[in-house]
C-alpha positions in Angstrom: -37.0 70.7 -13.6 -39.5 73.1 -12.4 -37.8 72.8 -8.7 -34.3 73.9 -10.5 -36.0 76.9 -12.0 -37.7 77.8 -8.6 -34.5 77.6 -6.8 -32.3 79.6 -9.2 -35.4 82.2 -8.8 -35.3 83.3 -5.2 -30.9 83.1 -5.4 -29.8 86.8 -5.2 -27.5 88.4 -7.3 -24.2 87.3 -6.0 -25.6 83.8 -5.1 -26.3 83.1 -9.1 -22.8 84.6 -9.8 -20.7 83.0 -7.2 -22.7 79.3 -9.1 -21.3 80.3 -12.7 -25.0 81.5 -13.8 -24.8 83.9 -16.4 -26.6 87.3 -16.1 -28.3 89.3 -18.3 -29.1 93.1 -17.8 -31.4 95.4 -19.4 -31.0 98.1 -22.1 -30.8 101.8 -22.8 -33.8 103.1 -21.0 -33.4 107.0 -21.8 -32.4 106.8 -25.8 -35.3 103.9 -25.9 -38.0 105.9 -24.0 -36.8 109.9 -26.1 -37.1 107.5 -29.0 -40.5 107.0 -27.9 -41.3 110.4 -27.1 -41.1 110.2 -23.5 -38.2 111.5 -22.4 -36.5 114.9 -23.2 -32.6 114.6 -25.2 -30.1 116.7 -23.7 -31.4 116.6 -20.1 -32.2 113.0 -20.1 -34.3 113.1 -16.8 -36.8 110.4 -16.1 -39.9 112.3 -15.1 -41.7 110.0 -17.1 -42.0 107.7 -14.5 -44.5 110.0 -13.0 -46.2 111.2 -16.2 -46.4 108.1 -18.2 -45.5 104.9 -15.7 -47.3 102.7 -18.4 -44.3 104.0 -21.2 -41.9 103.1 -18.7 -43.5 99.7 -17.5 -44.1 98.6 -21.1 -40.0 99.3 -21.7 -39.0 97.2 -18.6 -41.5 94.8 -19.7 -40.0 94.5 -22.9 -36.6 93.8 -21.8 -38.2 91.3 -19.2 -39.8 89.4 -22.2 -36.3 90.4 -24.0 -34.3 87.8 -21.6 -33.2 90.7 -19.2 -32.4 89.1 -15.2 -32.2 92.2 -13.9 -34.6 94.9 -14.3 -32.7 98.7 -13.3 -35.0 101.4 -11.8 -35.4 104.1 -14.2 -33.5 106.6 -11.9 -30.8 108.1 -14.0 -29.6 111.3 -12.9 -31.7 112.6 -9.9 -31.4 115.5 -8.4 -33.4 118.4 -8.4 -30.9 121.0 -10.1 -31.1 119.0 -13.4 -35.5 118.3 -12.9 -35.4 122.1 -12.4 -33.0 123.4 -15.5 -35.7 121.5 -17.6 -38.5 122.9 -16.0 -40.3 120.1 -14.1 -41.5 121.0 -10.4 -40.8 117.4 -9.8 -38.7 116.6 -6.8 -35.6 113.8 -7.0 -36.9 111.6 -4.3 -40.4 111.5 -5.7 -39.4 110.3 -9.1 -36.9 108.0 -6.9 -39.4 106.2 -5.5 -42.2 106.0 -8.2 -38.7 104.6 -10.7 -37.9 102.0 -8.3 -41.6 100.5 -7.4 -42.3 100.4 -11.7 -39.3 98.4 -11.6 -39.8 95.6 -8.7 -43.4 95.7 -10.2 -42.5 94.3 -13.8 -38.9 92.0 -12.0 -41.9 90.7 -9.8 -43.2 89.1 -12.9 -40.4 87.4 -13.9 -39.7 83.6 -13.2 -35.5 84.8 -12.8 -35.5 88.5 -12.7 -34.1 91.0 -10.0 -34.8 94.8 -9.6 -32.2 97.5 -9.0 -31.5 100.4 -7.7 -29.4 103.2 -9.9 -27.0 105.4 -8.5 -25.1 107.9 -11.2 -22.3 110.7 -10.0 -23.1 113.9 -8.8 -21.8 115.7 -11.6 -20.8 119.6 -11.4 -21.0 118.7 -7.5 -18.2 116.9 -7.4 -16.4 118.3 -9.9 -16.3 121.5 -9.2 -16.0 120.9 -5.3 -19.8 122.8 -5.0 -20.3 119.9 -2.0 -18.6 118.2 0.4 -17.9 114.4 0.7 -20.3 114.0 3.6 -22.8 116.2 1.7 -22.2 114.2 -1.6 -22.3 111.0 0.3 -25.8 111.9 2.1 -27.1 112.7 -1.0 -26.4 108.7 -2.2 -27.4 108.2 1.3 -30.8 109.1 0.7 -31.4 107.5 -2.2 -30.2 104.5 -1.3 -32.9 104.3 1.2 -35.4 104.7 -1.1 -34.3 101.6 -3.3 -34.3 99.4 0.2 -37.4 100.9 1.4 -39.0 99.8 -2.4 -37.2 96.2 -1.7 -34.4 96.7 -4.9 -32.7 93.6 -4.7 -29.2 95.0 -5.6 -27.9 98.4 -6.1 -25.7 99.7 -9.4 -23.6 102.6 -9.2 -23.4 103.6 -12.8 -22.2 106.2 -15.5 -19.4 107.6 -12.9 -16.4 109.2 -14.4 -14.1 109.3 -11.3 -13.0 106.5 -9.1 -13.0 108.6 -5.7 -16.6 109.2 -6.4 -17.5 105.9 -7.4 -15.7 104.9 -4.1 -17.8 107.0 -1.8 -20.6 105.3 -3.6 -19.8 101.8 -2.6 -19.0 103.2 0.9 -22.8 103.8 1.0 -24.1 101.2 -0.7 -22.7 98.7 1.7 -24.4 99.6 4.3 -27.7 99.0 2.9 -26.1 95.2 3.3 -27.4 95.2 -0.9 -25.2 93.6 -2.7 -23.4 96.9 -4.9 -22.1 96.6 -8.5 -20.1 99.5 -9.7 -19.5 100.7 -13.6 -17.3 103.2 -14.4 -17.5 105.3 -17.5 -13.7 105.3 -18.9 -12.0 103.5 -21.6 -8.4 102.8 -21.5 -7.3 106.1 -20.8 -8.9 105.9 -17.3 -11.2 108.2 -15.5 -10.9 111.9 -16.0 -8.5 112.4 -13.4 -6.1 110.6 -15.6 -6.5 106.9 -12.8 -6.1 104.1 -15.1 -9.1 101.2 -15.5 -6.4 98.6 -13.6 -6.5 101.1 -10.6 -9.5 101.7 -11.0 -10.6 98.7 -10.9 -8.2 97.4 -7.3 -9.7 100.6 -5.7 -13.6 99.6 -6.4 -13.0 96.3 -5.2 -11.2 97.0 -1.9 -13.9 99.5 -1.1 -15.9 96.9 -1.4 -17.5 96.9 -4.7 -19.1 93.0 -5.5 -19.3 93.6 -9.3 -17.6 95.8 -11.1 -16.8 96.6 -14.8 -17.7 99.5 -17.1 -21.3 100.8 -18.7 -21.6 103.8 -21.3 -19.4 106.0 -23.1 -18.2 103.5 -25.3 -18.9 100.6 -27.9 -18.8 97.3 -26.9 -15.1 96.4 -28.2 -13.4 99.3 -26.6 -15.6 98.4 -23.1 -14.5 95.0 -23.6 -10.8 97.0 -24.0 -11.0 98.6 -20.6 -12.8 95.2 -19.0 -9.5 93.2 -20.1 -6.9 95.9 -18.4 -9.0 95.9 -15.3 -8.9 92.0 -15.0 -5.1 92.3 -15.4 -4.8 94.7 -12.6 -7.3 92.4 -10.4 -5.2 89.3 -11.2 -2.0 90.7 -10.8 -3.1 92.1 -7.2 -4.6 88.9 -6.0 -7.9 89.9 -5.6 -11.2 88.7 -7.1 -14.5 90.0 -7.8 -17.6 89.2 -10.6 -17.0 90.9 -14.2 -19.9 93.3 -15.9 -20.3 95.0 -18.8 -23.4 97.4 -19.8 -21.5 99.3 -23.3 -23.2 101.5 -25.7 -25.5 100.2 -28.5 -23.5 102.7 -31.2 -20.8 102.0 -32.3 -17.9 104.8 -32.0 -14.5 103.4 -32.5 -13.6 107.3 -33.7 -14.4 108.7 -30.3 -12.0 110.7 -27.8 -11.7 109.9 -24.2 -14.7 111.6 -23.2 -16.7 108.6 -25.8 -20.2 109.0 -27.2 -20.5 113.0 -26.6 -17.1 113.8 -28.3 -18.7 112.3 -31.7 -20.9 114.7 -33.7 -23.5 112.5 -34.4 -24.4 113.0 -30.5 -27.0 113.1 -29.5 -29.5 113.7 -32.4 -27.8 111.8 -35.4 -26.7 108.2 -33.5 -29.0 106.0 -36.0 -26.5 104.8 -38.4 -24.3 103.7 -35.5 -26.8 101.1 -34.0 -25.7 97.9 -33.4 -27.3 95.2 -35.6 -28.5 92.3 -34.1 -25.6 90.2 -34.9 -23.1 92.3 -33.8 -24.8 91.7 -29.9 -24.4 88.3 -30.4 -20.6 88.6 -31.2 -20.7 91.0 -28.3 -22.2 88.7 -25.8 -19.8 85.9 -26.7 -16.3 87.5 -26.6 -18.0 89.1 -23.1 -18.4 85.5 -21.9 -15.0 84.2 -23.2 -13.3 86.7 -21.4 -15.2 85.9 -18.1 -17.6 88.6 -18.1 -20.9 87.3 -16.7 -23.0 89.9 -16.4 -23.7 91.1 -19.6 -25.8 94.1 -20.2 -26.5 97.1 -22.2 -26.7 101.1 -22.2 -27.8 103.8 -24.1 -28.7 102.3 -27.8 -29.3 98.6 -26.7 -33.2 97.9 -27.5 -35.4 94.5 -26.4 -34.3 93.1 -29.5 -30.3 93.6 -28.6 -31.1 92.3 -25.3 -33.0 89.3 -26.8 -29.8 89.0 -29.1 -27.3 88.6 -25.8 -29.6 86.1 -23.7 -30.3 83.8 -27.3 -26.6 83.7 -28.0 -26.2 82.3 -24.3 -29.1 80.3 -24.1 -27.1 77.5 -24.0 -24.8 78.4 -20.8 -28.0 79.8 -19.1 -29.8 76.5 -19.9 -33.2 78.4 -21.3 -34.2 81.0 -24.4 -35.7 84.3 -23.2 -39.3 84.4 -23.7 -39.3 86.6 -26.9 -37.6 83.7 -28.2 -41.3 82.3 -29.6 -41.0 85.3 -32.1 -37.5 84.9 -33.1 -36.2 84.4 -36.3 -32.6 83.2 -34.2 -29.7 83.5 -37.4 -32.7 84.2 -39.8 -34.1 80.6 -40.0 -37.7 81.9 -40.2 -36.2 83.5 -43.8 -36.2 79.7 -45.3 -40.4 80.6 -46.1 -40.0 83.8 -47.6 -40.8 84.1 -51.3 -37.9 85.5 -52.8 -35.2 83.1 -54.0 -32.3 85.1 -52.5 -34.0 86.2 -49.4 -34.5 82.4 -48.7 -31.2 81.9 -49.0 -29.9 83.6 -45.8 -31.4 81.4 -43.2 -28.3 80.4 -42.2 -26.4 81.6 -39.4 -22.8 81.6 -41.7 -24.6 83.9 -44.1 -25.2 86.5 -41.0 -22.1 86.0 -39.5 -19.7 86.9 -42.6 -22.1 89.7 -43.5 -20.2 93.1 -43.2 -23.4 95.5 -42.7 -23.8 98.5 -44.3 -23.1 101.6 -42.4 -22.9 105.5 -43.4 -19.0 106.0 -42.9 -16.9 103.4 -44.2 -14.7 104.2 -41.5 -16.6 102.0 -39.2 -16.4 98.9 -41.5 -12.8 99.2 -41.4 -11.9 100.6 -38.0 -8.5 98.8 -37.9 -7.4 99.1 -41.2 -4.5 102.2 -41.6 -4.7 101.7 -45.9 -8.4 102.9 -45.6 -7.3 105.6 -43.0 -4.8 107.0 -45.6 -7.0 106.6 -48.8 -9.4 108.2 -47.0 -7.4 110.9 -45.7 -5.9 111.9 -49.7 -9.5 112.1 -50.2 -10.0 114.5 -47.4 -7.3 117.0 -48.7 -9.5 118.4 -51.5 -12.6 118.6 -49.6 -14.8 121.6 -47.6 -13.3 122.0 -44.0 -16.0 123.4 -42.8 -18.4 120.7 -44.1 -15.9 117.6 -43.8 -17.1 115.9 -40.5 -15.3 113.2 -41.1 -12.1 115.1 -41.2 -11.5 114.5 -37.1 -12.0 111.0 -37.2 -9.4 110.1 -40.0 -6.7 112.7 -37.9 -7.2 110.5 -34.3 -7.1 107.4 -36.9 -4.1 108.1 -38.7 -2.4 109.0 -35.3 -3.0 105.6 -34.4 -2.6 103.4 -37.7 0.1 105.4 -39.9 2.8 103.1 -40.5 1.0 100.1 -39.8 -1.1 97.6 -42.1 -3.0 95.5 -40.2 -5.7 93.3 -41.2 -6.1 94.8 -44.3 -5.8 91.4 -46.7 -8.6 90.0 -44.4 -10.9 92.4 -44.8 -10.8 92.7 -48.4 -11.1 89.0 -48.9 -14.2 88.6 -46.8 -15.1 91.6 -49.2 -14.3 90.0 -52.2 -16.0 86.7 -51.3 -19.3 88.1 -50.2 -19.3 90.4 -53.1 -19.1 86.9 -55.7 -21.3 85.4 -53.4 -23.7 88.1 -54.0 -23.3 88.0 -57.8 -23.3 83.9 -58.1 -26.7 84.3 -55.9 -28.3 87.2 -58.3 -27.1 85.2 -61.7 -28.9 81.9 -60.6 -31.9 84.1 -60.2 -31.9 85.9 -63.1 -31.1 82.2 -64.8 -33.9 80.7 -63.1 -36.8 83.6 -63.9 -35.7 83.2 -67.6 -36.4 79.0 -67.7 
């Protein structure tokens, strides 16, 4: 056994793909490390990895220990315009390089893990034409050779919101002779030139893109969305390539096409959107099902998510992450604790049928046009001005007017768990008064 492991360790990236291994990627690292007071909200940059490595080698760590294969350098947008807006002297190649060694140093540690280089668009420079493609491409140039210089053992264009960018991208990246995954940022409208995901998607891969898929900007069902229209377009062309998928950990079914920052929650209110636990299991599974196997996480995916997608593979990966020793996998651990009806939920039924509480009810019902329009009636006699809700029910009842779907489901599963409950709190109440 130990021989197996060793030789499914030193297998690169495409090597453990192209032999039906299933990968798992790291989270969020720049909502996880502002949570933790390290990195600044709204400008996002990662000086940290120069003023507090040990905050960003305990975060890698953690989603090492998590079940993570692949640990990303903590690289996200660098260039110097957005280090000097904030106010940092920093330069974009120094926190380049000190990003990427912080990450080979923890993926060294790891019996199966891999580091990576990031690469995100240029932004403004790009869109506003302020560059030119060669000058835009020798920017990715350079960093690039900072990741091979570090030894990154794969490079990941990320968080890119037009295809002819992304494709410049991969024109560098294969020259390092890495091997280059590419996620876009788009749902199923496409990329913000109006190029649809199945496009998309034939573009990347004839530029030469190994992996592709989409990261950011949107929950994990509407990723998943945009995932199935690309492998429609990939099929339908005759071409083939590896699946991945890095989504939010919010949940935003309400957003527009521009995802997470067209929500008003962003960026300082996201909380009550986290994904529970559970909900990256489901994730993780209907990933796999649909050929994904590189399954990740961005912005809003903790260790414990991670954790989440490597236990509910464990079985098609043929081990348990290491954070495993302290799980309590589908609550089983609960079948010790002292109260009667906490003790009851070690079961994994019990978690799986559990619709979790949430601030809007508009995300426990995201499909369902009757709650839309109830909703809506109540919206008439409320405060425009205060009614944040009131955008979210408009995009809906575009969408759902007319149509009832799922409704009788939903309020079943409601229905039961809500008798459940009661049957549960009666036989405790019975049994205290014996």
């Amino acid at each position: 056994m130990h021989d197996v492991i060793r030789i499914k360790h030193i297998l690169g990236i495409l090597e453990r793909l192209n032999n039906g291994e299933v990968i798992i990627g790291d989270g969020g690292m720049s909502h996880a490390l502002e949570k933790r007071c390290y990195v600044k909200i709204g400008v996002w940059t990662p000086e940290c990895v120069v003023e507090h490595p040990e905050a960003v080698r305990q975060l890698h760590s953690e989603f090492l220990r998590a079940g993570a294969d692949v640990i990303q350098a903590f690289t996200f947008a660098m260039q110097d315009k957005p280090l000097v807006s904030a106010g940092y002297s920093y330069k974009w190649d120094e926190i380049s390089r000190a990003g990427s060694i912080l990450a080979k140093e923890v993926s060294d540690k790891g019996e199966f893990a891999l580091s990576s280089g990031s690469l995100c668009e240029t932004g403004s420079l790009f869109i506003k034409g302020l560059a030119t493609k060669e000058e835009i491409k020798q920017r990715f140039r350079d960093q690039v050779k900072i990741f091979v210089d570090t030894g990154m053992d794969l490079l990941i264009a990320e968080y890119i919101s037009h295809v002819q960018e992304a494709e410049w991208m991969v024109e560098v990246m294969k020259e390092s002779g890495k091997p280059v995954a590419v996620t876009m940022a788009i749902s199923r409208e496409g990329d913000r030139h109006g190029v649809l995901p199945g496009e998309c998607a034939v573009r990347l891969v004839r530029a030469g893109a190994d992996i592709i898929g989409v990261n950011y900007r949107f929950d994990p069902e509407r990723s998943l969305d945009t995932i199935a229209l690309m492998q429609e377009a990939i099929q339908r062309e005759g071409l083939k390539t590896h699946w991945m998928v890095q989504p939010l950990g919010y949940w935003c079914p309400d957003a527009g096409p521009s995802g997470i920052t067209s929500i008003p929650e962003c960026s300082l209110a996201l909380d009550p959107r986290v994904l529970t636990r559970i909900e990256a299991h489901k994730f993780a599974r209907k990933a796999y099902n649909m050929g994904v196997r590189y399954i990740g996480g961005c912005c809003g995916f903790e260790p414990y998510h991670i954790r989440a997608l490597a236990e509910e593979l464990a079985n098609e990966r043929g081990r348990f992450p290491p954070g495993s020793d302290k799980s309590c996998l589908w609550g089983k651990a609960l079948v010790h604790h002292t109260e009667p009806q906490i003790a009851r939920r070690a079961n994994r039924e019990y978690w799986e049928n559990l619709v979790p509480a949430t601030v809007f009810l508009l995300f426990m019902f995201p499909d369902s046009p009757f709650l839309v329009l109830v909703i809506a009636i109540w919206l008439s006699s409320q405060s425009t001005e205060t009614n944040i809700l009131r955008p979210r029910v408009e995009r809906k009842i575009d969408l759902y007017v007319g149509v009832a779907y799922n409704v009788k489901n939903i309020l079943m599963n409601l229905i039961k768990c809500k008798i459940s409950y009661l049957v549960m709190e009666f036989v405790d109440i019975f049994i205290e008064n014996l």
